[in-house]
C-alpha positions in Angstrom: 47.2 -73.7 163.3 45.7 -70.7 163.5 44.2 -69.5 167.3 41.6 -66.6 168.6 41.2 -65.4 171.8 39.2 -63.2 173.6 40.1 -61.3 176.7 39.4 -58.1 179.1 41.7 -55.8 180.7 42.1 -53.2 183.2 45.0 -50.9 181.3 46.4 -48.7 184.1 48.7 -51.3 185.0 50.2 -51.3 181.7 52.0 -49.2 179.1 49.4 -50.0 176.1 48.8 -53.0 173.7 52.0 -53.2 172.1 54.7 -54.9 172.8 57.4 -52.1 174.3 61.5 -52.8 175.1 61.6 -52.4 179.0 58.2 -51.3 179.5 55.1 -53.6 180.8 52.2 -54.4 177.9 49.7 -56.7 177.5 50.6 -58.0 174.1 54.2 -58.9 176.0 52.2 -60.1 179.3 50.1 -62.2 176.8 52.8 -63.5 174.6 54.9 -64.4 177.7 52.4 -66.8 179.4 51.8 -68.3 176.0 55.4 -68.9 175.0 55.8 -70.7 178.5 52.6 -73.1 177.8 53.2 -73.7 174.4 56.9 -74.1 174.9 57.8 -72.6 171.6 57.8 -68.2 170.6 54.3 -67.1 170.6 53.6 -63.8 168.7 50.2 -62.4 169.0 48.3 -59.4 166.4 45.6 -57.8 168.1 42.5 -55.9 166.5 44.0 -52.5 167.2 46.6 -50.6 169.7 45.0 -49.3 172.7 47.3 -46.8 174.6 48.1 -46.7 178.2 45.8 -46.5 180.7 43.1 -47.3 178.0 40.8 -50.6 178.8 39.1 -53.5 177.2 36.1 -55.5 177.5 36.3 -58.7 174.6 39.3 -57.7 172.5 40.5 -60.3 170.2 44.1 -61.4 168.8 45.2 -64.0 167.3 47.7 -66.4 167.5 50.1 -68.7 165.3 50.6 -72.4 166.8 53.3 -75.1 165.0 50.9 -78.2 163.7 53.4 -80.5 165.9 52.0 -78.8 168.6 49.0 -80.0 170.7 46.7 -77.4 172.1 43.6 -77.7 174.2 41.9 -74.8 173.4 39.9 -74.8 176.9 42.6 -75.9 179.2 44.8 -73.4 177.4 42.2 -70.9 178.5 42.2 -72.4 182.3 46.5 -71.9 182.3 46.1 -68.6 181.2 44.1 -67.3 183.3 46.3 -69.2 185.9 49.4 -67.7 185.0 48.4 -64.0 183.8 48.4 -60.9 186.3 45.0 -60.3 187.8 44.5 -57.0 185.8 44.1 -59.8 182.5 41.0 -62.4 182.0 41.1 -64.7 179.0 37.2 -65.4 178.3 37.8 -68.0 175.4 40.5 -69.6 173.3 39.1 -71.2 169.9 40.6 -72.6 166.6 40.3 -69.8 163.9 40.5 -69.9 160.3 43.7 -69.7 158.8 43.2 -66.8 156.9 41.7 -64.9 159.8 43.2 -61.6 161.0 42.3 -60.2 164.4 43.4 -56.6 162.9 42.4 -56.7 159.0 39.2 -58.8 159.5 37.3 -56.5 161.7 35.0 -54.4 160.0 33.6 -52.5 163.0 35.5 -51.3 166.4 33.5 -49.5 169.3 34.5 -47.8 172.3 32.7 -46.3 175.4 34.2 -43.2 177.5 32.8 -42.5 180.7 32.5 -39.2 182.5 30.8 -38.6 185.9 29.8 -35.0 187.5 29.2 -36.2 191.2 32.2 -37.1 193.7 32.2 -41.2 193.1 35.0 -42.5 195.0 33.6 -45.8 193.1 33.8 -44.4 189.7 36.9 -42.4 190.0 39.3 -45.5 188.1 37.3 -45.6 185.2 35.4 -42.7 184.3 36.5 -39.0 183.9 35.0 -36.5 186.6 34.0 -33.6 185.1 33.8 -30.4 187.3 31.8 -28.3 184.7 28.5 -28.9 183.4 28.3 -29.9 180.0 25.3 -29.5 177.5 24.5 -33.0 176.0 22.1 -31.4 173.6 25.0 -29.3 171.6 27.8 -32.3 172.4 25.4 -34.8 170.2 24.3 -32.3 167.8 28.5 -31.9 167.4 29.0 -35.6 167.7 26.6 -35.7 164.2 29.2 -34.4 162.2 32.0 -36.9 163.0 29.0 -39.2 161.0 30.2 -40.9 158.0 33.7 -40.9 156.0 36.5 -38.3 156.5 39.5 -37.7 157.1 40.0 -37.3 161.0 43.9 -36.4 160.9 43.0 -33.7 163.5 42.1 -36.1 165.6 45.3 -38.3 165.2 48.4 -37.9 167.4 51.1 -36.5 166.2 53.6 -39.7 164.4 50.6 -41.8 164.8 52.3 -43.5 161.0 49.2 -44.4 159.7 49.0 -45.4 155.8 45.8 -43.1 156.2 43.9 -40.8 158.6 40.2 -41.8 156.6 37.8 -43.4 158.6 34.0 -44.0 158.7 32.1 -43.5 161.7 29.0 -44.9 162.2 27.6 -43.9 165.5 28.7 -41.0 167.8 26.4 -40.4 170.5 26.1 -38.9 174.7 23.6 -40.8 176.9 22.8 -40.4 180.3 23.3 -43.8 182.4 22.7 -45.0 186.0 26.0 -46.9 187.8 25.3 -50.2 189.3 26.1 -49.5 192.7 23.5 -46.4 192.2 20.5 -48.8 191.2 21.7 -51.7 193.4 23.2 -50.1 196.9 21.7 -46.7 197.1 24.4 -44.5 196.4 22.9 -41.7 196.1 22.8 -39.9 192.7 20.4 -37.8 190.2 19.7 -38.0 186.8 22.6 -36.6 184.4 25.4 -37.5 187.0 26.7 -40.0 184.9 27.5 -39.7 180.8 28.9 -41.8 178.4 29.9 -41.7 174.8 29.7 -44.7 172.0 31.4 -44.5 169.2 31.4 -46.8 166.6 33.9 -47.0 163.4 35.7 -49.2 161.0 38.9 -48.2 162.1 40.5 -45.5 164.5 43.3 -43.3 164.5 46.2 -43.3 167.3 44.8 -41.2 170.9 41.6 -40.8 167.6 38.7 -41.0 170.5 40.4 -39.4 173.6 40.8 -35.8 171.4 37.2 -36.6 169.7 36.6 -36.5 173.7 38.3 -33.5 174.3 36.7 -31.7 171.6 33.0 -32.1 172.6 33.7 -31.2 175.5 34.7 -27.9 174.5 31.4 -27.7 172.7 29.6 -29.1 176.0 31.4 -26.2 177.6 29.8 -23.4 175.4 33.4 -22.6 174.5 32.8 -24.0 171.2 29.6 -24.3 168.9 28.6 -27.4 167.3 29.9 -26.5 163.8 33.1 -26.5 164.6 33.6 -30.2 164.9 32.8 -30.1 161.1 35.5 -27.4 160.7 38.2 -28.7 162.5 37.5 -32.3 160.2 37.1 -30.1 157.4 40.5 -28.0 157.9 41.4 -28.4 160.8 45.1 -30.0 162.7 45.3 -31.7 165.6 47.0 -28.1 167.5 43.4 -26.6 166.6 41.3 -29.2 168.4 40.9 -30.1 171.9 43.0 -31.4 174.4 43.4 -35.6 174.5 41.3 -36.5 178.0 42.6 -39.5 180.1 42.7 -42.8 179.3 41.6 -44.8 182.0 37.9 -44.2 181.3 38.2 -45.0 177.6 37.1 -48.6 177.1 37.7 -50.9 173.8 34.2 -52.5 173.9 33.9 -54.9 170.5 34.8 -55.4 167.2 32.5 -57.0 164.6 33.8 -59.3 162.1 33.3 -60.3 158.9 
């Protein structure tokens, strides 16, 4: 029988998704607690491969169960969270179809990347601080050409092994936004101190968002114009475009399914 389950994570304690020989990941975090529960070898397939230091809110895998064995998908959930380190929390466990694929099903995956301009000893874990000023204006009117299907190899890290570096982007946009312990405890900002980026896609290349990133922020800079986001997609290789920025303020936020 087929399983889903959806879970958050804080990445910086971990080398990535993927299951790595002698190196900590949440897919082998994951598949360890399960294989203890279940007693049996649990293998999980998640919807993509976030990297290190790259973080989730309500990313989904799925999971393969013998029909001998009995699982109760909510006290499964309760163990989980029991035995997993406290950087993990599993939000649900639920039968799933038995043709479902957390990877190949998802039509839609979005991400969020955070940047902040003020000294935030609260934001400093999970947003980038930028020391320059960036114009938001130019770095949308760049994001606008990332719009619709391409191929984004410039974006891609090097050996990424992709069957293909096409993907189809539906939303690439900046917005201003306010932290919660702004509005809530008085810490005191202004407007503009904090930006974020959404970007939405069917699929997403290897390090794809953190050089997107990069990029714009070259435009932001005024060391770049706008145009040349559509050059570097048009002709462009990963050398020409800009440098990969951390991951610990990317988050995986979603993926839609069919």
């Amino acid at each position: 029988m087929r399983y889903k389950i959806r879970l958050s994570y804080d990445g910086s304690a971990f080398c990535g998704w993927q299951i790595q020989n002698n190196a900590r990941t949440l897919q082998g975090e994951l598949e360890k607690a399960l294989s203890t529960l279940l007693g049996s070898p649990v293998q999980l397939t998640g919807a993509g491969r976030t990297d290190s230091d790259v973080n989730a809110i309500g990313y989904i895998a799925h999971f393969d169960v013998p029909d001998e064995v009995s699982v109760e998908a909510a006290h499964l959930c309760y163990k989980l969270n029991a035995m997993l380190p406290r950087e993990m929390a599993v939000h649900e466990v639920s039968v799933a179809s038995e043709d479902f694929h957390a990877r190949f099903d998802a039509r839609m995956r979005e991400y969020h990347y955070f940047i902040h301009f003020r000294k935030d000893p609260f934001c400093e874990k999970y947003s980038y601080r930028m020391r320059y000023p960036l114009d938001i204006e130019k770095m949308n009117e760049a994001a606008g050409h990332l719009l619709g299907e391409h191929d984004f190899n410039c974006f891609e890290k090097v050996g990424g092994n992709n069957a293909t570096s096409i993907c189809t982007v539906t939303e690439a946009v900046w917005s201003t936004y306010r932290p919660m312990h702004a509005d809530m405890m008085g810490f005191p900002c202004e407007e503009g101190d904090y930006i974020v980026f959404r970007i939405r896609a069917n699929r997403f290349l290897r390090n794809m968002v953190r050089a997107v990133v990069g990029s714009l922020i070259e435009v932001g800079r005024g060391k770049k114009e706008p145009s040349w986001i559509a050059q570097l997609i048009e002709s462009g290789s990963r050398s020409d475009a800009g440098s990969s920025v951390p991951g610990n303020a990317l988050f995986f936020t979603g993926a839609e399914y069919k």
